[in-house]
N, C-alpha and C positions, 0 to 999 in steps of 0.2 A: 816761393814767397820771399819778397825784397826784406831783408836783415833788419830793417827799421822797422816793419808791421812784424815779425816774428819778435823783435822785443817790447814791442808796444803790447802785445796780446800777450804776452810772459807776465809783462810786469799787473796787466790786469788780472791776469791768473792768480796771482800770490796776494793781492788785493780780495779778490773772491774764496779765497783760499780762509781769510781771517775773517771776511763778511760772514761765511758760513758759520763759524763758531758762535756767532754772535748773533742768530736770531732761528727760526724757526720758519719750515713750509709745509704750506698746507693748501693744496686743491690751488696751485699757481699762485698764491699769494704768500708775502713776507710778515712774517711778524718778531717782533724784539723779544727776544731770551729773559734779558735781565732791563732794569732802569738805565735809560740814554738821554742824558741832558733835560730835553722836555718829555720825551717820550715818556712811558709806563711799560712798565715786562706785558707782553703780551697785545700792544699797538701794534697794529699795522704798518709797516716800515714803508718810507716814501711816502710823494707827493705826486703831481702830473703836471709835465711841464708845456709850454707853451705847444709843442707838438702833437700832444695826444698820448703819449710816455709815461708808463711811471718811473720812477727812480729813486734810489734811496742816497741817502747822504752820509757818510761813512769816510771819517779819518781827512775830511776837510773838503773832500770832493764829490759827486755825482754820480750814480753809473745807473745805468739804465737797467731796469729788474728782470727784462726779459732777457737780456744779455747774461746776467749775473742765475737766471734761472735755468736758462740753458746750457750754461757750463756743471750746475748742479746736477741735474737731470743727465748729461751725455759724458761727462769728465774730460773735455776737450773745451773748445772755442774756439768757433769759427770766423772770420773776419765779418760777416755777416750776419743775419740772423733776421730769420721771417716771419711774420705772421699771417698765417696758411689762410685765416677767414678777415683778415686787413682790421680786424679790431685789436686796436692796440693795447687795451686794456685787460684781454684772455689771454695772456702768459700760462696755460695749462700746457703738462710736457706735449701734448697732441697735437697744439697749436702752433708750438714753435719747431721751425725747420731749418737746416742749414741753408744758405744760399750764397749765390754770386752777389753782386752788384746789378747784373745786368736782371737777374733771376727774381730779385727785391723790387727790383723798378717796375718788372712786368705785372707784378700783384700790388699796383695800389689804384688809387680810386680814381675816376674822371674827374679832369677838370671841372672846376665850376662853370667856367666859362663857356663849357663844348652844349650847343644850342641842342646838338644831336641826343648828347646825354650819353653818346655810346665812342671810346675813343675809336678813333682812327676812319669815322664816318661823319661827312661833310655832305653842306649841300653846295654844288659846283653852280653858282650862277648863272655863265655863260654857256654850261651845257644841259643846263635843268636838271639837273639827275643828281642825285646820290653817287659820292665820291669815296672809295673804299681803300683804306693803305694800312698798313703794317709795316712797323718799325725792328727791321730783324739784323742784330750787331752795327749798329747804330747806319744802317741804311736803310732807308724807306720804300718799301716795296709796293706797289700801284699793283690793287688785287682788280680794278674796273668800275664802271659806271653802271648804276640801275635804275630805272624807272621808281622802283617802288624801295620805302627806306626799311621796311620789314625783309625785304632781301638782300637788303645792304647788311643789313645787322647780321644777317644769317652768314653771308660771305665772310664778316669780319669775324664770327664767332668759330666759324669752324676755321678759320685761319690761325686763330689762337690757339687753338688745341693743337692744332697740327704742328703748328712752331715753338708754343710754349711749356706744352705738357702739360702738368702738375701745378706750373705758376702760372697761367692763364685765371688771370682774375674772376671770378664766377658772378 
């Protein structure tokens, strides 16, 4: 781990370290200890930010609750931090996992834009068929062509499991 993320993740530890003092959990969620500016002892700490995030704000800045609940929960911090069912808002300790980068990217949701609905199946134009790929360490692996998109999906799915494990988005 490069020296600048091992003190970035230090310095948010000792941040989490104080945040803890200062409010209470219960079933994934944060609540205030005592009276905070506008808050009441016993509000719910955070907001949701444009992402889908909650976060609480504490000593002038932001940090995200699943992050801050995670370190609660496991007494580490990982660079990452997942949510197993991609709802952002169930920070319960079940739901949060360590992860990669790569490992966080492979559990979130299809595009809007993907007509298929299902990532990594297209429909190929100039060959009529259902187009099947998989993106494994940032190379695209060409699984085949199908007739029919119910065994395109079925190719894609079991190709998930088999490369992604546990982060194979469900």
């Amino acid at each position: 781990m490069k020296k600048e993320l091992k003190n970035k993740l230090a310095a948010e530890i000792e941040i989490y370290k104080e945040l803890k003092a200062q409010v209470k959990i219960e079933e994934g969620k944060v609540f205030w200890r005592s009276y905070k500016g506008k808050k009441k002892t016993h509000d719910e700490a955070g907001d949701v930010n444009n992402n889908g995030y909650k976060r609480i704000g504490f000593k002038g800045n932001r940090y995200l609750t699943h992050r801050f609940l995670y370190f609660c929960y496991n007494k580490k911090l990982p660079e990452f931090v997942d949510h197993a069912d991609r709802d952002r808002l169930n920070n319960s300790k079940e739901n949060l996992r360590e992860a990669t980068h790569q490992e966080n990217m492979r559990n979130r949701s299809v595009h809007s834009n993907n007509k298929s609905k299902v990532a990594g199946v297209c429909w190929n134009k100039r060959r009529e068929k259902w187009q099947v790929e998989i993106s494994i360490d940032g190379t695209n692996k060409f699984l085949g062509y199908f007739e029919g998109k119910a065994d395109a999906i079925k190719a894609r799915k079991d190709a998930k499991i088999k490369y992604f494990g546990d982060f194979a988005a469900k």
